[in-house]
Backbone bond lengths (Angstrom), bond angles and torsions (degrees), N, CA, C in turn:
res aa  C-N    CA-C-N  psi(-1)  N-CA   C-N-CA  omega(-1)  CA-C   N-CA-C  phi
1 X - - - 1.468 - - 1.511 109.96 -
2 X 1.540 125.93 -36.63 1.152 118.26 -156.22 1.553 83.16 -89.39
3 X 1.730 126.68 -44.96 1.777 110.06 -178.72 1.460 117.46 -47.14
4 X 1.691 125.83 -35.19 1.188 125.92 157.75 1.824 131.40 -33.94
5 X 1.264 80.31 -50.52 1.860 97.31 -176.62 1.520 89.34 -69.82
6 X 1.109 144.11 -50.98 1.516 139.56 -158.05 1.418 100.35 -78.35
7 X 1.253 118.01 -62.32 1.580 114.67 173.49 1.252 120.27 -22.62
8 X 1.876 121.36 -71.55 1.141 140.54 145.21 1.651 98.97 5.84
9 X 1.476 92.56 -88.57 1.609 111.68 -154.11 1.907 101.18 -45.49
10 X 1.269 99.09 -55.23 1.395 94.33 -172.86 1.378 110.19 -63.51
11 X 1.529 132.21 -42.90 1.419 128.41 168.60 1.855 108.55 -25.25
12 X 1.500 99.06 -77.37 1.465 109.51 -156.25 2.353 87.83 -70.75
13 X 0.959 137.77 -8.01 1.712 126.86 139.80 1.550 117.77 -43.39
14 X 1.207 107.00 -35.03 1.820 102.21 -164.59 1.291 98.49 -92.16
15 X 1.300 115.33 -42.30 1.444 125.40 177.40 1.211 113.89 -53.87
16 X 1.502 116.42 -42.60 1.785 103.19 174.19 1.896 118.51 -102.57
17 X 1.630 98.41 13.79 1.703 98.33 155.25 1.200 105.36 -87.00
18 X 1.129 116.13 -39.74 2.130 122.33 -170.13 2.019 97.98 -52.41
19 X 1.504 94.82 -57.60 1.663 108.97 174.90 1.540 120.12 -48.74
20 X 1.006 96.14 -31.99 1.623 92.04 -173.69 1.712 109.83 -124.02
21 X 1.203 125.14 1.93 1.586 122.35 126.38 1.600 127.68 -61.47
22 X 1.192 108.22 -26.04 1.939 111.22 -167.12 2.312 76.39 -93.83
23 X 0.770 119.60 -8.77 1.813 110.64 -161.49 1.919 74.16 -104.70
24 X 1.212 132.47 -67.20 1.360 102.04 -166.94 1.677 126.92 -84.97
25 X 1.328 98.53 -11.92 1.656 104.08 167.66 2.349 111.49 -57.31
26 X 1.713 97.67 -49.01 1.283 82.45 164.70 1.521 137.97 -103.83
27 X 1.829 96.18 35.96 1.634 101.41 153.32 1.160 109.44 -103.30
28 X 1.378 128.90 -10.89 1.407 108.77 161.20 1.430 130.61 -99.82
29 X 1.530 108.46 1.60 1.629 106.32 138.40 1.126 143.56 -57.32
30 X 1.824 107.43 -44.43 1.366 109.06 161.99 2.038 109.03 -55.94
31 X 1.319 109.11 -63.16 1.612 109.25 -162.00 1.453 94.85 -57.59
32 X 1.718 140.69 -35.19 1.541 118.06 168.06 1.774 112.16 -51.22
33 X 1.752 112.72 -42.25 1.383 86.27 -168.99 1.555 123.53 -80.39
34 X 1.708 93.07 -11.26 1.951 84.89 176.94 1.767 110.06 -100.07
35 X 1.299 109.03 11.71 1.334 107.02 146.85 1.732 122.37 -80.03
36 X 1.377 114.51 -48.04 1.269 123.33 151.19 1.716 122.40 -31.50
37 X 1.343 108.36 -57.02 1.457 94.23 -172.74 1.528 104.17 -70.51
38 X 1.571 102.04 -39.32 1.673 101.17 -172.60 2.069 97.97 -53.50
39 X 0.738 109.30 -50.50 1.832 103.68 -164.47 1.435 93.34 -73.90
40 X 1.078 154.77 25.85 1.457 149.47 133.08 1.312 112.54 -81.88
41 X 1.174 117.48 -49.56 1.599 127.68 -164.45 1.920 96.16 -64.43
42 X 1.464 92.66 -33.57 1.572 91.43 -161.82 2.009 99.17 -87.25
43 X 0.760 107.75 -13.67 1.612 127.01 176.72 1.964 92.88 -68.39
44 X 1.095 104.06 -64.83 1.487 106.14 -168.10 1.278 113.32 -71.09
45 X 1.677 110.91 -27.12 1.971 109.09 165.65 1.286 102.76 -73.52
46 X 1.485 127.63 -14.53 1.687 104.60 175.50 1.269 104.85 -67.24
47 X 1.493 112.17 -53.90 1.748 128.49 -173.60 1.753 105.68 -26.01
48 X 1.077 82.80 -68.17 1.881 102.64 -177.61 1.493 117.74 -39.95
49 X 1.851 107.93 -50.84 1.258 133.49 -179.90 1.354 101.73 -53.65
50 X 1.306 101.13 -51.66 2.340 97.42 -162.05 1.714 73.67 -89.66
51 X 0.785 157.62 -74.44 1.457 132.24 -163.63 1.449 130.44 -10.78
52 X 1.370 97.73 -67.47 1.564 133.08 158.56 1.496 98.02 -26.19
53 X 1.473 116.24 -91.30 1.364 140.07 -165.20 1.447 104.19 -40.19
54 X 1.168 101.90 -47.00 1.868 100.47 171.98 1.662 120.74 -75.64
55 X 1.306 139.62 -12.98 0.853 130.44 -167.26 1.556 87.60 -110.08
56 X 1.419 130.86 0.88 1.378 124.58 -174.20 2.063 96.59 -109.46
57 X 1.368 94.30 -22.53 1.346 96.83 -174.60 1.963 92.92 -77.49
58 X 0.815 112.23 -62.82 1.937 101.52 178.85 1.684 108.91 -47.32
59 X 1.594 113.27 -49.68 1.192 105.50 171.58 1.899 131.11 -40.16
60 X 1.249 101.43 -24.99 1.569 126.06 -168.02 1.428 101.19 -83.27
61 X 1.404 94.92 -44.83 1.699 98.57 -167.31 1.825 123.11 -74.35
62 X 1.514 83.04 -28.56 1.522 104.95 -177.99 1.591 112.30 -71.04
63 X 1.683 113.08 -33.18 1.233 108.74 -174.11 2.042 101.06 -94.36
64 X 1.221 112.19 10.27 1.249 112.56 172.01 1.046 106.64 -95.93
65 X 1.554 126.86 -38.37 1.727 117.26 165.92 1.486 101.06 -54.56
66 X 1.571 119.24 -71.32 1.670 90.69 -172.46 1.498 130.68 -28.58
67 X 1.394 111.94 -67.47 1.156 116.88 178.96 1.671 118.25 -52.15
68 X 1.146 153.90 6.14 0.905 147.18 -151.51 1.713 83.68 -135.36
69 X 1.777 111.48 -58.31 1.555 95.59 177.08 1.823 119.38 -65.94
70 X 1.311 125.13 -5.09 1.153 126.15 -176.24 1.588 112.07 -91.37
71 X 1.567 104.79 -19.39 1.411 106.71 -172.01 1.853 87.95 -97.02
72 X 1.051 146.80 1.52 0.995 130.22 -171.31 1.374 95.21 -107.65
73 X 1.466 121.87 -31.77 1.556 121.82 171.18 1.405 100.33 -63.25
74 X 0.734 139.20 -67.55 1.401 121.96 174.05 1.524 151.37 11.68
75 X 1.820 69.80 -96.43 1.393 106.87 159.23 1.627 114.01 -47.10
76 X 1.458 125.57 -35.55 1.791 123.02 179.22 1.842 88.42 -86.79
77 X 1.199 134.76 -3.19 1.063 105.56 178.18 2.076 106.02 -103.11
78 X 1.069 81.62 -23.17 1.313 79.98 -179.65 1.502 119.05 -86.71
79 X 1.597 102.39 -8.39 1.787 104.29 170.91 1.731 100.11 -95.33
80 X 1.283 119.54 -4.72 1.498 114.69 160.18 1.750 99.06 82.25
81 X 1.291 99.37 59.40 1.628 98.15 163.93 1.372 114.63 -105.82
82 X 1.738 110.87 179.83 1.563 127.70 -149.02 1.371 104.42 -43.07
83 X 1.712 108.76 -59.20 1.156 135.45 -171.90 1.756 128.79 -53.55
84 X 1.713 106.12 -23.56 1.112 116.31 -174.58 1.555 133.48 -37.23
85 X 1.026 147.96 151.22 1.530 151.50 150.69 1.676 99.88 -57.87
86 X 1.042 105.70 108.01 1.848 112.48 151.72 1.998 118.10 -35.61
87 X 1.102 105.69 117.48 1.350 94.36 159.49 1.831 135.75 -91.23
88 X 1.212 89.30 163.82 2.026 84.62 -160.77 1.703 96.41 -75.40
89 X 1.492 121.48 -32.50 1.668 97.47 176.52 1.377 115.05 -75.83
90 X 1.197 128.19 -30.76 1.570 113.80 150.26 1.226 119.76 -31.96
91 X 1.198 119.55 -69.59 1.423 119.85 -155.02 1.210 116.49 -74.97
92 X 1.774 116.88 -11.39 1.519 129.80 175.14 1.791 95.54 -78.06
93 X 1.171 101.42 -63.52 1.687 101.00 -178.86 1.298 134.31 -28.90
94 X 1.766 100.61 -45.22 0.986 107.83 -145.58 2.404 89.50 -92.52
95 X 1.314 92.32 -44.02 1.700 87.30 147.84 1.063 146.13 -45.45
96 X 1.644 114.13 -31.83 1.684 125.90 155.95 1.430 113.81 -62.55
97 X 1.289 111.55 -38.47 1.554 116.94 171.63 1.429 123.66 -65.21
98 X 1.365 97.57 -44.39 1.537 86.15 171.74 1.339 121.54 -108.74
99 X 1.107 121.94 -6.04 2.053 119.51 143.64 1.462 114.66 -32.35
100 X 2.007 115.25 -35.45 1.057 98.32 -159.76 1.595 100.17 -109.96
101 X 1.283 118.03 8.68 1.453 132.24 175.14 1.630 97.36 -72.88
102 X 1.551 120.62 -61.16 0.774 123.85 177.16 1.535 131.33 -42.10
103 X 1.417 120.96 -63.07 1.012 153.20 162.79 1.708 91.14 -27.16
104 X 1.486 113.82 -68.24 1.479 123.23 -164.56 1.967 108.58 -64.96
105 X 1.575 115.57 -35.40 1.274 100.91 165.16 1.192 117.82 -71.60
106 X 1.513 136.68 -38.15 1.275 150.03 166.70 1.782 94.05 -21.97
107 X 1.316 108.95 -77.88 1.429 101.91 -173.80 1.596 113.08 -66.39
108 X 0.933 157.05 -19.89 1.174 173.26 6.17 1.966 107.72 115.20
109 X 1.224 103.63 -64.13 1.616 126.09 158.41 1.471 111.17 -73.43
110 X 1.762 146.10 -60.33 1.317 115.39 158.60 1.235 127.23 -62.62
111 X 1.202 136.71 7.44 1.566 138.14 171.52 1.548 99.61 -67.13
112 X 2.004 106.07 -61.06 1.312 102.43 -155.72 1.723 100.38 -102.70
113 X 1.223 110.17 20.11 1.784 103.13 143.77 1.424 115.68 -85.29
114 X 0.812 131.66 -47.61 1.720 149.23 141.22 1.455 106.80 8.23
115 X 1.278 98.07 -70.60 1.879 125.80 -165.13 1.642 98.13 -70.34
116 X 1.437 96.39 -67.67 1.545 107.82 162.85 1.565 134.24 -4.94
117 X 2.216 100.68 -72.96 1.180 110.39 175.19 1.654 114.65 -89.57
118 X 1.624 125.09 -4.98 1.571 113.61 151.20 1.491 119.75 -51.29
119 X 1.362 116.39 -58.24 1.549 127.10 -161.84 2.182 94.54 -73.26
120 X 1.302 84.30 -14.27 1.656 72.82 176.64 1.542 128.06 -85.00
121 X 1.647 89.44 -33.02 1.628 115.47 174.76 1.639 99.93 -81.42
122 X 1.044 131.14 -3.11 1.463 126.81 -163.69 1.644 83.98 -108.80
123 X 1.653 123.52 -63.86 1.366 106.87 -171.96 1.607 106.55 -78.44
124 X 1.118 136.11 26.82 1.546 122.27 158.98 1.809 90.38 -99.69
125 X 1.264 115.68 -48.88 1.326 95.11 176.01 1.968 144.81 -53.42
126 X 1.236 101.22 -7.30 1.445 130.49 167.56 1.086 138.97 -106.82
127 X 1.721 99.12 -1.28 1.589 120.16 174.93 1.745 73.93 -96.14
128 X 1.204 145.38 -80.90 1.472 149.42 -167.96 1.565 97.38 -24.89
129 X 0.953 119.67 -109.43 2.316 122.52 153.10 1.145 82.35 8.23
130 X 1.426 155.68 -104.94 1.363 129.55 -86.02 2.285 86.64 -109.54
131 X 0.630 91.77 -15.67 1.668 101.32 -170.47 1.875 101.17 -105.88
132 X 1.230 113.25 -12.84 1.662 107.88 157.00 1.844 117.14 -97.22
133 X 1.626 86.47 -5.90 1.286 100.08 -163.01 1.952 96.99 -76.81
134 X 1.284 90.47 -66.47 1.669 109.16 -165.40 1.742 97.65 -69.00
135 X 1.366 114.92 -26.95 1.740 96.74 -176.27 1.625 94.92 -105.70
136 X 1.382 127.44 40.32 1.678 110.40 161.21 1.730 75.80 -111.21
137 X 1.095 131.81 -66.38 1.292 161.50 -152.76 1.683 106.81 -40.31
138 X 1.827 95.57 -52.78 1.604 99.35 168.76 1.216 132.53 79.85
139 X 1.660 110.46 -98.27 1.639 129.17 165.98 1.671 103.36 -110.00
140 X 0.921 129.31 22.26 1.579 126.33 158.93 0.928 134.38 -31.33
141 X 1.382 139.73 143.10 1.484 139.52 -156.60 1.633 100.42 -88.43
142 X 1.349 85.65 165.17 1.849 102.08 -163.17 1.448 102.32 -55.98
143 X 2.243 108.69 -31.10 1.287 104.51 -172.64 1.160 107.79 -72.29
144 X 1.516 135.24 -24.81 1.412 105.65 -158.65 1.680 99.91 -88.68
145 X 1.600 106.15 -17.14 1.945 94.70 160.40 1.596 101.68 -52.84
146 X 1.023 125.00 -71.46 1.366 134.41 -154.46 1.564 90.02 -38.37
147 X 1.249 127.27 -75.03 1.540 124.26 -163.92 1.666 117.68 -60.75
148 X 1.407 112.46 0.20 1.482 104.70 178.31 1.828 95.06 -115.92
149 X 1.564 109.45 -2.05 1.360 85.43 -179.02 1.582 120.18 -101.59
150 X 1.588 119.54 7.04 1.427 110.11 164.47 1.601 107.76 -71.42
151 X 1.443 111.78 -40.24 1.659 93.03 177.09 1.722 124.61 -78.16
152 X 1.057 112.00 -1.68 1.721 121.20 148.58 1.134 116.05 -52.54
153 X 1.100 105.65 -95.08 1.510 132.78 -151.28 2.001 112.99 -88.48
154 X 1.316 103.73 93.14 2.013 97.62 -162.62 1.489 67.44 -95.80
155 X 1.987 78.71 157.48 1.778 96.15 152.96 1.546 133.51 -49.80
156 X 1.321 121.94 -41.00 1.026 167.73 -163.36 1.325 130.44 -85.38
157 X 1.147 138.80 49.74 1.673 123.27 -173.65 1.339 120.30 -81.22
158 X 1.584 124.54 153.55 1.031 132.48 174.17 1.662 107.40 -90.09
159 X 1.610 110.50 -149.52 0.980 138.80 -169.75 2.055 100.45 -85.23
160 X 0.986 118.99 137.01 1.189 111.75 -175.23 1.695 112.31 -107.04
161 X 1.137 129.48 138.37 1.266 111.10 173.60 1.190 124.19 -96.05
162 X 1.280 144.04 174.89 1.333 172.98 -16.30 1.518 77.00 159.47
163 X 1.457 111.25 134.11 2.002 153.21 -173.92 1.743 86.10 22.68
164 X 1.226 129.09 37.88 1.847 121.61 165.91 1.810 93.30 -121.51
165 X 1.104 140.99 14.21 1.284 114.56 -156.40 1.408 130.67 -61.69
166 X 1.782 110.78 18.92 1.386 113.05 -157.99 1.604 90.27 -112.79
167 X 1.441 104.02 -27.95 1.869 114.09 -174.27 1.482 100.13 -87.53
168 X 1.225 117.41 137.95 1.659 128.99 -167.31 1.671 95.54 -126.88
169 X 1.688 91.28 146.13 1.786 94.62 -170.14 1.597 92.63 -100.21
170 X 1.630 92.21 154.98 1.382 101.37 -164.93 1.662 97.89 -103.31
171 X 1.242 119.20 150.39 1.688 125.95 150.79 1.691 121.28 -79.97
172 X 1.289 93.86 162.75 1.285 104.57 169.92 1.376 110.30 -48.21
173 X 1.295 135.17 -72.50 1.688 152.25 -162.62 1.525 94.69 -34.19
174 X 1.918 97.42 -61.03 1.250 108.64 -170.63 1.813 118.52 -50.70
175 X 1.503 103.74 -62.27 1.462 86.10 173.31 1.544 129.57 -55.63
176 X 1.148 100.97 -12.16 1.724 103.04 -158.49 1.654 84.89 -78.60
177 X 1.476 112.16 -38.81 1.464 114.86 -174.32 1.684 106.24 -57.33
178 X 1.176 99.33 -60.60 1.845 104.55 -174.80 1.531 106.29 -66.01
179 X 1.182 130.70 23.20 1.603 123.01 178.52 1.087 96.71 -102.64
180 X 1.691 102.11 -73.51 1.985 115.01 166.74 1.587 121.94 -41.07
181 X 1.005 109.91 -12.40 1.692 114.64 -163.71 1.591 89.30 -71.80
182 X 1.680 103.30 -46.33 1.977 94.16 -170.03 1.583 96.52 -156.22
183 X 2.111 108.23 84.75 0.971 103.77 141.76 1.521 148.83 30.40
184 X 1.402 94.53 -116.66 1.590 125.83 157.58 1.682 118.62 -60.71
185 X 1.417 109.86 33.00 1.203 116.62 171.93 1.708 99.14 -91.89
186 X 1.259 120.31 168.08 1.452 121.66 -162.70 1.413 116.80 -145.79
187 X 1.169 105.05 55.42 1.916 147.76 -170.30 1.681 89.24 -56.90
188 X 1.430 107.92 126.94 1.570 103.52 161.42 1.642 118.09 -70.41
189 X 1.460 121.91 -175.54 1.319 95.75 -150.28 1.952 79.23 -114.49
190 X 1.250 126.68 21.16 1.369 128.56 175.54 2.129 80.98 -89.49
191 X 1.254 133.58 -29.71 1.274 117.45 -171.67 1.049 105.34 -66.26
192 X 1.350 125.66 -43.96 1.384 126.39 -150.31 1.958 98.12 -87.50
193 X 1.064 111.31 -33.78 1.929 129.52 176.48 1.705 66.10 -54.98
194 X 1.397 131.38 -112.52 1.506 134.88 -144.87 1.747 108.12 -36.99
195 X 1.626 113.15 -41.96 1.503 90.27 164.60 1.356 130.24 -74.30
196 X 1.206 120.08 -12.64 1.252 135.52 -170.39 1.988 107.75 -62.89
197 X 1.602 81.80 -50.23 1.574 102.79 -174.40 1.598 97.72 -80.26
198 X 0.981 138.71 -45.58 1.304 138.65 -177.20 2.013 110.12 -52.44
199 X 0.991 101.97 -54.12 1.446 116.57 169.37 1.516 107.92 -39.25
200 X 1.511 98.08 -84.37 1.881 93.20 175.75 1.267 121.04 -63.69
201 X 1.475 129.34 -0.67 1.753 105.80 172.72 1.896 79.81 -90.03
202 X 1.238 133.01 -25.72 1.419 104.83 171.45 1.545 133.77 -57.78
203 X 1.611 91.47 -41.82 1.932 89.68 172.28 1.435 95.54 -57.12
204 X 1.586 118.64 -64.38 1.454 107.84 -148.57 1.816 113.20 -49.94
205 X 1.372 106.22 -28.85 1.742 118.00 -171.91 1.950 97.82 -65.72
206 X 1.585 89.69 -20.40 1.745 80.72 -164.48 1.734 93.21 -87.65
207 X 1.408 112.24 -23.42 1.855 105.70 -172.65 1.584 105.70 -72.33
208 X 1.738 117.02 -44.28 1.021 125.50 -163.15 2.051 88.76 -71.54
209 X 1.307 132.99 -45.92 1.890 107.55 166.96 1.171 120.96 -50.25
210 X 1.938 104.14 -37.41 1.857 85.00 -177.67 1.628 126.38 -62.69
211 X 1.498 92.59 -15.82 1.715 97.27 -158.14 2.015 94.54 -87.09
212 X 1.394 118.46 -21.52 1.141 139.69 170.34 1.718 108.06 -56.21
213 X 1.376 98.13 -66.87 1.739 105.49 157.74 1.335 133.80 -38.06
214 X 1.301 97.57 -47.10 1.744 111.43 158.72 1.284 137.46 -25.54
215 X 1.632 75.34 -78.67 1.597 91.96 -178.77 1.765 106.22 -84.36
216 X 1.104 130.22 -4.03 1.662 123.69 161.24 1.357 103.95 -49.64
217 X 1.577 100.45 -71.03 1.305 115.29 -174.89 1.365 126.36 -56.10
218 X 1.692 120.30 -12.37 1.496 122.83 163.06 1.633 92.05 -64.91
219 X 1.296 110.70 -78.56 1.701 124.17 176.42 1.436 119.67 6.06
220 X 1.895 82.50 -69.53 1.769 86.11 -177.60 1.505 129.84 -84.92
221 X 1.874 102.16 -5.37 1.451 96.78 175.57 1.426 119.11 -88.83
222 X 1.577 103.29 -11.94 1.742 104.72 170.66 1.815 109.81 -103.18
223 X 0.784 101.48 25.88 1.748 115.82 142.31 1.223 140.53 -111.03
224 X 2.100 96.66 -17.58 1.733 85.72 174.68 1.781 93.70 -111.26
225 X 1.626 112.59 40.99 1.279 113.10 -179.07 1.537 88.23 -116.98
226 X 1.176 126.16 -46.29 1.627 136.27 157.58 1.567 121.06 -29.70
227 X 1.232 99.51 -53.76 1.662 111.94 178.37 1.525 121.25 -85.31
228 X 1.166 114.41 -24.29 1.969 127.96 149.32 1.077 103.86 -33.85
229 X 1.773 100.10 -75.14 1.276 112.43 -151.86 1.656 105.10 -74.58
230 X 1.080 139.99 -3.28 1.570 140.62 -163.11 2.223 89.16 -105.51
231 X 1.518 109.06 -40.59 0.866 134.00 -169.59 1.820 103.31 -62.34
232 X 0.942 117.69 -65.08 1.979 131.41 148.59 1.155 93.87 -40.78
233 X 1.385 139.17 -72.15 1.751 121.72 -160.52 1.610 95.71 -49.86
234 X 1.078 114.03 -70.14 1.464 130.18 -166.35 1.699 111.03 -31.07
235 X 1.075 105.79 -63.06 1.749 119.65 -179.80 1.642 96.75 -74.21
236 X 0.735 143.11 -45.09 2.026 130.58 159.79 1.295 107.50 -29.17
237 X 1.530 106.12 -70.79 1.498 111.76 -150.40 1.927 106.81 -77.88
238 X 1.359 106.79 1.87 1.652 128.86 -174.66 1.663 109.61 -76.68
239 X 1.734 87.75 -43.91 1.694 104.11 -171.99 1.107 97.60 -99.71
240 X 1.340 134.86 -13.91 1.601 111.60 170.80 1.464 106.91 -92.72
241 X 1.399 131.53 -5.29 1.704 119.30 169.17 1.469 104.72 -106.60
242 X 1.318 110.90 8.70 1.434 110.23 144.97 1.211 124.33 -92.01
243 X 1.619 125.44 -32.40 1.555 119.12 164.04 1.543 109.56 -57.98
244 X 1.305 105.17 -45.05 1.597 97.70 170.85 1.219 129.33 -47.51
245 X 1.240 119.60 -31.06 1.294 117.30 -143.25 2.410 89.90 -90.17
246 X 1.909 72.76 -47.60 1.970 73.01 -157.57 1.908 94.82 -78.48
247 X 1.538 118.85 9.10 1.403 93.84 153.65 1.771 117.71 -95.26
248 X 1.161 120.29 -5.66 1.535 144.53 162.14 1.857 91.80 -48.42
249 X 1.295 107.54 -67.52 1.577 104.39 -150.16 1.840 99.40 -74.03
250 X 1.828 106.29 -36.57 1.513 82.56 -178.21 1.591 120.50 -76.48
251 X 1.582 107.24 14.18 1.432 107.82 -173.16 1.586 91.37 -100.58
């Protein structure tokens, strides 16, 4: 009876090693196949991954040609070749500059119409003098020719104007010359009123150039303060698409 009971016992032993070998043999069928599916799935996210990587690696490359042809356009625009695009503060400047060129001959041309119609009204007024002069005068002595003819007749003629071409405008030097020439010359005193007046529209002709000078010289110093300063932009923006450029090449 008791070898019975042992028999038993060992029977239902084999029976639950047999049971629980066939119970872990197919848990590690299942855990091979969902290790299996997992290492496929993860096989095909690599696929995808270097896929990726390559279509990002051309993507990379493509926007490095742009950039490389855009920094080289640049660069010819900013070294100022044939081909360039004009810029608008240039082209504003360079219109302020010559708005005010303009502006400056503008005054420049009524100054010397100005000057113009004095010396014109001055020699019609001495063609009048010289023809009340000689027909009150008549048979007059050689001196009183002599004393009206240094302010006639200069060594020297200028530029003649418009329907006078026979009457010649005199300079300063010149009269100063024909005054001293003869003293005791005996000039009416309407000559000396016309040199008198002749003199100051000369200073004034000489204040109204300086003040002309002036303003040139404002003109041209805020243009070559314009062109500095465009001149500094220029050499900045030279060395920074050159830093660009040679950190481009060691990249």
């Amino acid at each position: 009876m008791f070898f019975f009971y042992l028999e038993t016992a060992k029977n239902e032993k084999e029976k639950y090693h047999q049971n629980d070998c066939a119970c872990s043999e197919a848990e590690m069928l299942k855990n091979l196949e969902i290790l299996t599916t997992k290492n496929s799935q993860l096989v095909k996210d690599l696929k995808m991954v270097l896929c990726e990587k390559e279509e990002l690696t051309i993507e990379r490359d493509g926007y490095q040609t742009k950039f490389n042809k855009v920094n080289q356009e640049l660069y010819a625009l900013l070294n100022g070749s044939g081909n360039n695009i004009p810029d608008v503060e240039d082209l504003l400047s360079e219109n302020r500059f010559l708005k005010q060129q303009v502006e400056s001959l503008k005054e420049e041309n009524l100054t010397s119409k100005t000057i113009l119609s004095k010396y014109k009204k001055a020699i019609e007024k001495r063609k009048g003098v010289m023809r009340f002069g000689f027909s009150a005068a008549g048979d007059s002595s050689s001196n009183d020719k002599a004393s009206v003819a240094p302010l006639i007749t200069p060594t020297v003629k200028q530029t003649t104007v418009a329907n006078s071409t026979d009457v010649p405008l005199y300079t300063i030097k010149q009269i100063v010359q024909a005054i001293e020439k003869d003293r005791n010359t005996n000039c009416l005193n309407l000559d000396y009123r016309q040199i008198s007046h002749m003199l100051l529209d000369a200073i004034n002709d000489k204040t109204v150039a300086v003040m002309h000078l002036r303003k040139a010289n404002k003109i041209l110093a805020e243009r070559l303060h314009d062109v500095e300063s465009k001149f500094s932009k220029k050499n900045l923006r030279t060395k920074i698409a050159s830093d660009d450029r040679s950190q481009l090449n060691n990249k």
